[in-house]
PDB file of N, CA, C and O in Angstrom, chain B, residues numbered from 101:
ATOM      1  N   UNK B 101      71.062 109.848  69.655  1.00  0.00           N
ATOM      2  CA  UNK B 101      71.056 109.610  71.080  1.00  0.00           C
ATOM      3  C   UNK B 101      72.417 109.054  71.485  1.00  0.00           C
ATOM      4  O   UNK B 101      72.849 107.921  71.272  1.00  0.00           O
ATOM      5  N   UNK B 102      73.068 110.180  72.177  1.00  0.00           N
ATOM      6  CA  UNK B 102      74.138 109.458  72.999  1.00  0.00           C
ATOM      7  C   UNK B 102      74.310 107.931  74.196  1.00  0.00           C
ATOM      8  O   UNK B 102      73.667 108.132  75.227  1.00  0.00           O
ATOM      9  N   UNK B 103      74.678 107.236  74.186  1.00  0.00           N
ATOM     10  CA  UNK B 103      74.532 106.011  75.238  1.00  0.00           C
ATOM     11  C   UNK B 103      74.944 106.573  76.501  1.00  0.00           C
ATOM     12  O   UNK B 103      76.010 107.185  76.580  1.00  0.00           O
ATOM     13  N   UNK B 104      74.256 106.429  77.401  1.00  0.00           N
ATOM     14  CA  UNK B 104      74.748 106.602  79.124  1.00  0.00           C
ATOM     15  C   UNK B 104      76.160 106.197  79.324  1.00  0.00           C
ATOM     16  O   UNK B 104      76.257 104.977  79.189  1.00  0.00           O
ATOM     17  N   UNK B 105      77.095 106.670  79.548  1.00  0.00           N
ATOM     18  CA  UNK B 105      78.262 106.090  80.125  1.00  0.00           C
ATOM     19  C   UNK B 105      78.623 104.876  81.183  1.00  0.00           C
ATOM     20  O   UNK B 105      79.516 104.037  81.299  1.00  0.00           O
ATOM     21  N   UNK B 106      77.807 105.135  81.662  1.00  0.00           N
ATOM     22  CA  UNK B 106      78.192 103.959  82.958  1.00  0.00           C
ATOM     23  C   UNK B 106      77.146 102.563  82.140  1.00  0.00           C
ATOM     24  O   UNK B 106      77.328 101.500  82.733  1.00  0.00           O
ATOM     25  N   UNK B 107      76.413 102.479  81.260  1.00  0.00           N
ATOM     26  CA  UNK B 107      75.762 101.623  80.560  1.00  0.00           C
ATOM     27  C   UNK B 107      76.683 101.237  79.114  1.00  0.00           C
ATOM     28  O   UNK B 107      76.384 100.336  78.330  1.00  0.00           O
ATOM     29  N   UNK B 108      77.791 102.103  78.998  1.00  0.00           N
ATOM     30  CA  UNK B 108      78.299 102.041  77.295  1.00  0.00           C
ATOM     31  C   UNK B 108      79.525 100.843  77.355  1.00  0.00           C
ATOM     32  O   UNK B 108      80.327 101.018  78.273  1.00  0.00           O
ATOM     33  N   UNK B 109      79.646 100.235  76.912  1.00  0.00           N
ATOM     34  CA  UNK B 109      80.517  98.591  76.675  1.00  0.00           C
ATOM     35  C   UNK B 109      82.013  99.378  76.488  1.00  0.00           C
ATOM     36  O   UNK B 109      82.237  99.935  75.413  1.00  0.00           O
ATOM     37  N   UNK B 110      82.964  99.401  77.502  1.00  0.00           N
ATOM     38  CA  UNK B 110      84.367  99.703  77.531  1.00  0.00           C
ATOM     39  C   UNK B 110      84.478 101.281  78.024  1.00  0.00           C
ATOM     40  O   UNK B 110      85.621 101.600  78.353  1.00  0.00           O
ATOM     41  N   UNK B 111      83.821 101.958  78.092  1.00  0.00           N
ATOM     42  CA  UNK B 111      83.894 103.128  78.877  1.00  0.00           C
ATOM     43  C   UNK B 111      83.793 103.134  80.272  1.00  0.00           C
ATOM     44  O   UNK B 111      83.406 102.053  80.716  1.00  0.00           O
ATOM     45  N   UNK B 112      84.049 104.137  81.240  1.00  0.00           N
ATOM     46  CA  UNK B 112      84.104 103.906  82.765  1.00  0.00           C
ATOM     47  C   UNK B 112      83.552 105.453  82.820  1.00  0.00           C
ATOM     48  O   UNK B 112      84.011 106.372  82.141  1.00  0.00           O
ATOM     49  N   UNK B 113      82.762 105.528  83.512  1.00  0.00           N
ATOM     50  CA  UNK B 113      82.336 106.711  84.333  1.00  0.00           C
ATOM     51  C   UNK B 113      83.325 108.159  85.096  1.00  0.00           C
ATOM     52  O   UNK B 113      84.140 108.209  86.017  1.00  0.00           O
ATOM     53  N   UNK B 114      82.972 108.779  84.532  1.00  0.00           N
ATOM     54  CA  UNK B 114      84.291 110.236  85.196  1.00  0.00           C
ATOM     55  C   UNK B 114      83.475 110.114  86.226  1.00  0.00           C
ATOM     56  O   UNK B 114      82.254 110.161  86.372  1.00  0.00           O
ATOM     57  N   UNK B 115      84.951 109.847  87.333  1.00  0.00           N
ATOM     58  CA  UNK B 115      84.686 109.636  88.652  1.00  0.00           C
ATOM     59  C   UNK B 115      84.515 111.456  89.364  1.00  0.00           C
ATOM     60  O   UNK B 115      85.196 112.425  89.028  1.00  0.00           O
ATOM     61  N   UNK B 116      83.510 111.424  90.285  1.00  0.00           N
ATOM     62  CA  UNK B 116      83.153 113.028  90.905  1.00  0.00           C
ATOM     63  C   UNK B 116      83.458 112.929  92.336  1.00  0.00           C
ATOM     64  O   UNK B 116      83.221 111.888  92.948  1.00  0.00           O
ATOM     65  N   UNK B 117      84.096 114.213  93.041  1.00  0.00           N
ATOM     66  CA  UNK B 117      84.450 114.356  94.224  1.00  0.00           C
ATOM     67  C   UNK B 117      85.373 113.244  94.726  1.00  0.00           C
ATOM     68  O   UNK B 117      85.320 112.813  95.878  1.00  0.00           O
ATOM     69  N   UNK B 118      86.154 112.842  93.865  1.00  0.00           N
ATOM     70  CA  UNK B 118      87.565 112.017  94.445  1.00  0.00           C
ATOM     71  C   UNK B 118      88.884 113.130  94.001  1.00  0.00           C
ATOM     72  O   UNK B 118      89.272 113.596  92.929  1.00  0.00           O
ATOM     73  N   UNK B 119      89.413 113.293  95.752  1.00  0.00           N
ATOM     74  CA  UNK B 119      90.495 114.144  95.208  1.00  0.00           C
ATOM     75  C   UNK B 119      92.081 113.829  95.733  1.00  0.00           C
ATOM     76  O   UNK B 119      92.498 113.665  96.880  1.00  0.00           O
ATOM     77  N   UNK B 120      92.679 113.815  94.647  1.00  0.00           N
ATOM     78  CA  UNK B 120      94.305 113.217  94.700  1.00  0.00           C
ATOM     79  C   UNK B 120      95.264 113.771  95.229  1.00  0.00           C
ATOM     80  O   UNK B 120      95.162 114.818  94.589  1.00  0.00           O
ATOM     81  N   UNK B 121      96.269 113.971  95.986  1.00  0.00           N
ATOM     82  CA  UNK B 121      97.180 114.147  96.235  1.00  0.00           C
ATOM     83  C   UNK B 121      98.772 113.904  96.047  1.00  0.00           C
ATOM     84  O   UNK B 121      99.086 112.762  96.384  1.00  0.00           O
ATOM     85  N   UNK B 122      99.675 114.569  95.667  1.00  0.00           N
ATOM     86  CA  UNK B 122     100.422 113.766  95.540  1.00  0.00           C
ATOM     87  C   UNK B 122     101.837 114.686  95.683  1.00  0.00           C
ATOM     88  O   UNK B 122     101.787 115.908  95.547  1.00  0.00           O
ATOM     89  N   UNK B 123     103.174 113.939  95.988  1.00  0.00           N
ATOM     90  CA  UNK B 123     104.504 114.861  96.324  1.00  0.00           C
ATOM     91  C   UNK B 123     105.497 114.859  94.922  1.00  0.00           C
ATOM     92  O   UNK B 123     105.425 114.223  93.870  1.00  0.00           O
ATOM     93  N   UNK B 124     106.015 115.412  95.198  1.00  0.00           N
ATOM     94  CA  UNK B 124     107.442 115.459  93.718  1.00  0.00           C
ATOM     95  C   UNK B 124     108.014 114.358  94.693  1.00  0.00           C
ATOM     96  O   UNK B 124     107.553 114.009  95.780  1.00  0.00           O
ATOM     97  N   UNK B 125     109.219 113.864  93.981  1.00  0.00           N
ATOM     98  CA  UNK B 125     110.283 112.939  94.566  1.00  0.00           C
ATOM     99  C   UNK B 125     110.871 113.888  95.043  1.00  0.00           C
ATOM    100  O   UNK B 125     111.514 113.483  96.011  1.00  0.00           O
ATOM    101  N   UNK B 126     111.016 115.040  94.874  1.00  0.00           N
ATOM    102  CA  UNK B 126     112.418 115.806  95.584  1.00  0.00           C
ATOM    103  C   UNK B 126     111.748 116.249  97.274  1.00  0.00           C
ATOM    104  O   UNK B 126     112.559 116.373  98.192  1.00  0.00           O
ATOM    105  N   UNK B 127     110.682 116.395  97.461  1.00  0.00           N
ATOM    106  CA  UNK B 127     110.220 115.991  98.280  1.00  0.00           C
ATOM    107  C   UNK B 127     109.846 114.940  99.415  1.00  0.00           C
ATOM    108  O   UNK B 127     109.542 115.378 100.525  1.00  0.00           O
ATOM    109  N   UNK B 128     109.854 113.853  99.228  1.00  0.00           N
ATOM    110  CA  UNK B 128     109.991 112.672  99.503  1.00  0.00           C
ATOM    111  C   UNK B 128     111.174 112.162 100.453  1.00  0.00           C
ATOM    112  O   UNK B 128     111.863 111.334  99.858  1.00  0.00           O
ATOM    113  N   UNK B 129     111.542 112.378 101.561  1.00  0.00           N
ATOM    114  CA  UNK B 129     112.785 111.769 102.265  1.00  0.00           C
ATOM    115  C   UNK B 129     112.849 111.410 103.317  1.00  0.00           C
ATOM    116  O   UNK B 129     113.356 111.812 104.364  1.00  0.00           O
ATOM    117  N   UNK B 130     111.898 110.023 102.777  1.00  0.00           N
ATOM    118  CA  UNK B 130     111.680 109.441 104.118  1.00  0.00           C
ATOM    119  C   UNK B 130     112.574 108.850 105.420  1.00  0.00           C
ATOM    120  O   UNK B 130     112.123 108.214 106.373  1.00  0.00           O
ATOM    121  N   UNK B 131     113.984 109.251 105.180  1.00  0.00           N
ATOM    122  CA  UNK B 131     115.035 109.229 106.350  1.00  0.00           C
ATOM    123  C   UNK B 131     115.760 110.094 106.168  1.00  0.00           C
ATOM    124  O   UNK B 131     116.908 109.819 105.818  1.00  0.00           O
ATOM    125  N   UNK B 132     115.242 111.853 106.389  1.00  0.00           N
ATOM    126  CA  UNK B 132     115.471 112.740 106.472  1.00  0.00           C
ATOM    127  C   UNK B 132     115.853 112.993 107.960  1.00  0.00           C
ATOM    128  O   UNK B 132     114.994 112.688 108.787  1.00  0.00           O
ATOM    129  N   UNK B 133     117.153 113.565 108.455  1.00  0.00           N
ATOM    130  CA  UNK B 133     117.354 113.545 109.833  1.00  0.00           C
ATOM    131  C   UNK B 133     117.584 112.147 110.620  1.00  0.00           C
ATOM    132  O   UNK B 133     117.701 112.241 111.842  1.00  0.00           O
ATOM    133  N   UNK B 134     117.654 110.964 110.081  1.00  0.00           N
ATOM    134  CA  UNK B 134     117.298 110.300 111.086  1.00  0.00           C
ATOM    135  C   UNK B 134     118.542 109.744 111.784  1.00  0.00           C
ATOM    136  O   UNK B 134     118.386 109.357 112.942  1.00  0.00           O
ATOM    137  N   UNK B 135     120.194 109.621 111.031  1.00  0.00           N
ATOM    138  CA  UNK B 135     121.342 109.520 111.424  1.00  0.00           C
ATOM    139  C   UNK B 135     121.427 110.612 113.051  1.00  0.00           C
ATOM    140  O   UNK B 135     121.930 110.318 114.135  1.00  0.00           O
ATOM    141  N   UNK B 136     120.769 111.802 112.649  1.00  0.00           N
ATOM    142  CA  UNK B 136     120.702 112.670 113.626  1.00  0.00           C
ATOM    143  C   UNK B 136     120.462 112.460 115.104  1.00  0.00           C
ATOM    144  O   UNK B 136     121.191 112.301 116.083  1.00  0.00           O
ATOM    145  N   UNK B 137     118.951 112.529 114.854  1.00  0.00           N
ATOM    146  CA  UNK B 137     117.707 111.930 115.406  1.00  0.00           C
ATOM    147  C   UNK B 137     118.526 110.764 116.545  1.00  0.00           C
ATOM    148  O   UNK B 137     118.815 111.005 117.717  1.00  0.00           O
ATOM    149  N   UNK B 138     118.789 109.410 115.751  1.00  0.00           N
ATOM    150  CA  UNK B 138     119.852 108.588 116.558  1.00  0.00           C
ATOM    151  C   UNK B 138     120.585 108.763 117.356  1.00  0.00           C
ATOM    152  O   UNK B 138     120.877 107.899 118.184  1.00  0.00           O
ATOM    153  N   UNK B 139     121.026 109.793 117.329  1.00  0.00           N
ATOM    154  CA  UNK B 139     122.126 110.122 118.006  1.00  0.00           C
ATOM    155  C   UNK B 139     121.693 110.876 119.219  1.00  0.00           C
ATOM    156  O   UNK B 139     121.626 110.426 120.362  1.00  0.00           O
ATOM    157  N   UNK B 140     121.479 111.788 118.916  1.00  0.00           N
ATOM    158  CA  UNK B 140     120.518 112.275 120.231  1.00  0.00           C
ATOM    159  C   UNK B 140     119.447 110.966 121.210  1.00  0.00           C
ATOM    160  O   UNK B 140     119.661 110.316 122.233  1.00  0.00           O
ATOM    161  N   UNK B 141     118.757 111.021 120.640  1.00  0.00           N
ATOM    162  CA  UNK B 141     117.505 109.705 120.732  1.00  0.00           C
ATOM    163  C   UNK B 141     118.241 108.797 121.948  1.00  0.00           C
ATOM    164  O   UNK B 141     117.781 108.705 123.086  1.00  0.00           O
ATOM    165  N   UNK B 142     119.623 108.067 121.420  1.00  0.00           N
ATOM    166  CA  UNK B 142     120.115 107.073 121.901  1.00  0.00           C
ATOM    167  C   UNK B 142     120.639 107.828 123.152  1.00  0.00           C
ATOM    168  O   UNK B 142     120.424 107.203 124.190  1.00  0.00           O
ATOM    169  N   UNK B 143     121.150 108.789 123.282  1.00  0.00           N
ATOM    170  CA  UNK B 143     121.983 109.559 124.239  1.00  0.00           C
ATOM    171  C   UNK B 143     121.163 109.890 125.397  1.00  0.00           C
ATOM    172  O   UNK B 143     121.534 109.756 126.563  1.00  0.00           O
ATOM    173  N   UNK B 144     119.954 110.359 124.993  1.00  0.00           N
ATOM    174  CA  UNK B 144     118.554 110.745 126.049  1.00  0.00           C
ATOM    175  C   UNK B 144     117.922 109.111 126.602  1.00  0.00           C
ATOM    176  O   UNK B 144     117.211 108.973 127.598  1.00  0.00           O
ATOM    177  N   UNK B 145     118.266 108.260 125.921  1.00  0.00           N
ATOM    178  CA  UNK B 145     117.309 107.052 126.794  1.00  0.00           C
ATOM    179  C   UNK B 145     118.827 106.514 127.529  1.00  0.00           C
ATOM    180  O   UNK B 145     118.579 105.621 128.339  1.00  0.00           O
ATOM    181  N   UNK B 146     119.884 106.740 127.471  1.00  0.00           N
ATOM    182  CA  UNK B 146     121.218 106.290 128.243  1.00  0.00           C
ATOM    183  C   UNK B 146     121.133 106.827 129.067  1.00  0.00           C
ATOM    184  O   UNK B 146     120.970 106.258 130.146  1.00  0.00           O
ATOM    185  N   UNK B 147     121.215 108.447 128.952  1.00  0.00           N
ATOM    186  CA  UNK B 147     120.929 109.200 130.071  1.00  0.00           C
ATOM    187  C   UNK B 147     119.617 108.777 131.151  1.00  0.00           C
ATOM    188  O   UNK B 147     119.733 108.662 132.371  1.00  0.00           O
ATOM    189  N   UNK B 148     118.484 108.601 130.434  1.00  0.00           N
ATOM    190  CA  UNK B 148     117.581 108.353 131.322  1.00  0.00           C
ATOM    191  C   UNK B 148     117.633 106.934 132.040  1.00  0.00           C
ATOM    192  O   UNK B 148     116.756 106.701 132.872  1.00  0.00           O
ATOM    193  N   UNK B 149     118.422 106.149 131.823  1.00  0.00           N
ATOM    194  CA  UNK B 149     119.012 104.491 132.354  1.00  0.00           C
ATOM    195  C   UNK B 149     120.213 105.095 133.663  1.00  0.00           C
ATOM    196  O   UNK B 149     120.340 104.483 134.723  1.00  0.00           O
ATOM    197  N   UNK B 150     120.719 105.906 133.456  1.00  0.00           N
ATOM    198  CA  UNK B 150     121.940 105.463 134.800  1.00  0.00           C
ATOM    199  C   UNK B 150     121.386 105.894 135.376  1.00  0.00           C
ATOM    200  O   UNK B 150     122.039 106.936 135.432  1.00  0.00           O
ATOM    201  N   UNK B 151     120.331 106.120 136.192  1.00  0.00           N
ATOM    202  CA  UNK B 151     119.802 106.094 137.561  1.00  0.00           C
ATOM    203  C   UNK B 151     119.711 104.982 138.153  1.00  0.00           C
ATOM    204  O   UNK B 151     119.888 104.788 139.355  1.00  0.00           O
ATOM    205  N   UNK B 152     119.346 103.960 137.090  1.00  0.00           N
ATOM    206  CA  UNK B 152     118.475 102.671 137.012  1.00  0.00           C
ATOM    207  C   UNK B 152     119.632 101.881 137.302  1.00  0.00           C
ATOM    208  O   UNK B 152     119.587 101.141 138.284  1.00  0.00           O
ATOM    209  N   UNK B 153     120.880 101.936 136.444  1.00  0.00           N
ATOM    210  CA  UNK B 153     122.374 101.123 136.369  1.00  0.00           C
ATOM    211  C   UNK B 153     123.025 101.417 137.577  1.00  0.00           C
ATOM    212  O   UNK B 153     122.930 100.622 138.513  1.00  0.00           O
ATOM    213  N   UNK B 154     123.649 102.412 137.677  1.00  0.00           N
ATOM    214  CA  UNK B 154     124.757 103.091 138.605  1.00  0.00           C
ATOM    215  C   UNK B 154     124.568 102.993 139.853  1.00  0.00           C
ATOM    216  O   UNK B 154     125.322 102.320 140.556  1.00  0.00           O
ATOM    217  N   UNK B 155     123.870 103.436 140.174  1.00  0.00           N
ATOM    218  CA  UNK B 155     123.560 102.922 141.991  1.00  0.00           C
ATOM    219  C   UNK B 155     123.917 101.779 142.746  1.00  0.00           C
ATOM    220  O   UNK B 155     124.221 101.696 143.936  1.00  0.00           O
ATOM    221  N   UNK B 156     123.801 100.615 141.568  1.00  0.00           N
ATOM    222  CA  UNK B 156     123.957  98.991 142.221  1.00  0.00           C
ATOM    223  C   UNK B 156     125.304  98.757 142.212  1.00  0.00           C
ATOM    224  O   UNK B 156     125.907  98.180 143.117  1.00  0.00           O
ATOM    225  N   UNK B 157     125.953  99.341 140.869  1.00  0.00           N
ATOM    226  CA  UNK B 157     127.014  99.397 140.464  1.00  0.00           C
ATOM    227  C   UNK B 157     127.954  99.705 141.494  1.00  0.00           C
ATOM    228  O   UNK B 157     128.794  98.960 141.999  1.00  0.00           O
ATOM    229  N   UNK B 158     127.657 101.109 141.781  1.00  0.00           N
ATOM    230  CA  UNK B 158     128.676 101.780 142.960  1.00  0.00           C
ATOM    231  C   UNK B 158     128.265 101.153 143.923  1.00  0.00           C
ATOM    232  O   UNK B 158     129.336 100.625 144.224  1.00  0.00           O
ATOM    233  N   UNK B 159     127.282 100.633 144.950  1.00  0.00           N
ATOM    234  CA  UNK B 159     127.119 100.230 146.084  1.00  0.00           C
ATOM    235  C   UNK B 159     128.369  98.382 145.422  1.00  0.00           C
ATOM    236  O   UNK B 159     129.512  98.376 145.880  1.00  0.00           O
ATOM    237  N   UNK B 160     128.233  97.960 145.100  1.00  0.00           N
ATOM    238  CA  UNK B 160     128.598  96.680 144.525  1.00  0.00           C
ATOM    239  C   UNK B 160     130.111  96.930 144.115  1.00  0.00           C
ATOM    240  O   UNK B 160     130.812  95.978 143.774  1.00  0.00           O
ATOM    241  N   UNK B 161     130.529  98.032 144.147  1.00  0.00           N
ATOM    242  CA  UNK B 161     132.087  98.208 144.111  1.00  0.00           C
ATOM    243  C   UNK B 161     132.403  99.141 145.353  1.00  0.00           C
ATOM    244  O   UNK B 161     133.589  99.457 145.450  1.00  0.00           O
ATOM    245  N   UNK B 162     131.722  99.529 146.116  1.00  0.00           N
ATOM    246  CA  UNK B 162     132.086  99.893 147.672  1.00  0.00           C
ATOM    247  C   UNK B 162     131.733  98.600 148.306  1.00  0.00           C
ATOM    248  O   UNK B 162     132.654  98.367 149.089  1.00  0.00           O
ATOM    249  N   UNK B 163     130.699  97.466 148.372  1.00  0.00           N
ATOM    250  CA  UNK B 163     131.077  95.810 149.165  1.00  0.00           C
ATOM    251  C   UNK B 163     132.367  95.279 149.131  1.00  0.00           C
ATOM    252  O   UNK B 163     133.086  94.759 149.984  1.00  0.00           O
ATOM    253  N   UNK B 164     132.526  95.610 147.577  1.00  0.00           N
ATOM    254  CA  UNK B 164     133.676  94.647 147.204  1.00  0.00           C
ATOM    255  C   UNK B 164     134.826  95.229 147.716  1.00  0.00           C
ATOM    256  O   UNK B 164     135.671  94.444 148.146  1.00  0.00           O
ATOM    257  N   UNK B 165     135.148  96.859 147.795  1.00  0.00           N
ATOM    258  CA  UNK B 165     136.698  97.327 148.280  1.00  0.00           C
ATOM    259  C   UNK B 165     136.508  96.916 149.677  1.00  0.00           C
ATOM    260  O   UNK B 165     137.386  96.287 150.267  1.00  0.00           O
ATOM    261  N   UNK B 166     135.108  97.332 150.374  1.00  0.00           N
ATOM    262  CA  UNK B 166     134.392  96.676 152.137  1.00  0.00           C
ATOM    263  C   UNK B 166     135.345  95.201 152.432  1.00  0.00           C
ATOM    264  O   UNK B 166     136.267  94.886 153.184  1.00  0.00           O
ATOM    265  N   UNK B 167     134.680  94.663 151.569  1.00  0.00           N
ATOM    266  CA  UNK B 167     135.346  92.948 151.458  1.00  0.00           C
ATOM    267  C   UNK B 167     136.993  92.428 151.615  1.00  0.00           C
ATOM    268  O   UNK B 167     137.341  91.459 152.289  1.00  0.00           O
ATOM    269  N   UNK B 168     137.956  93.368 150.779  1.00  0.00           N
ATOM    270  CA  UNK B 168     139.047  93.525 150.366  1.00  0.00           C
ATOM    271  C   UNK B 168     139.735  94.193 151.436  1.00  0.00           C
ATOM    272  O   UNK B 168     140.937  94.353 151.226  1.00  0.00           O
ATOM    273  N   UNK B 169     139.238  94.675 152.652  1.00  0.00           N
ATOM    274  CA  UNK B 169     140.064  95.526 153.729  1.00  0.00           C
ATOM    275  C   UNK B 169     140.059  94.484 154.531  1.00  0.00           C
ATOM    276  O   UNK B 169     141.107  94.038 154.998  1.00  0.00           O
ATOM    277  N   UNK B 170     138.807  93.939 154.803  1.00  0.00           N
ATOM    278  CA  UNK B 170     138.553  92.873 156.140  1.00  0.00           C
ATOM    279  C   UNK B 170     139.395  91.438 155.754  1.00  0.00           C
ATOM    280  O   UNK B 170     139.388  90.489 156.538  1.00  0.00           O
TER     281      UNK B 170
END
């Protein structure tokens, strides 16, 4: 008579329906693009700011030349 496995002193049970996954390292690059990415990235949220900047800016340097005549 064989002993039950999951009952036998230092054995562990073959685990069923667990399934693994896994990558090579050459695969793996997790800051792939991202020097890139930056660069663009940073350029599109600048761009999307001088609406927000520039307006006050230029009105605030047309007061000031306003100021400078009178």
């Amino acid at each position: 008579m064989t002993p039950n496995p999951t009952f036998a002193a230092g054995r562990i049970p073959k685990s069923k329906g667990v399934i693994t996954y896994s990558l090579g390292s050459n695969y793996q690059r997790p800051l792939a693009g991202a020097a890139r990415n930056a660069v663009f990235n940073t350029a599109r949220r600048c761009w999307g700011q001088v609406f927000y900047v520039l307006p006050p800016f230029l009105v605030a340097y047309w007061v000031l030349g306003w100021m400078e005549e009178r």
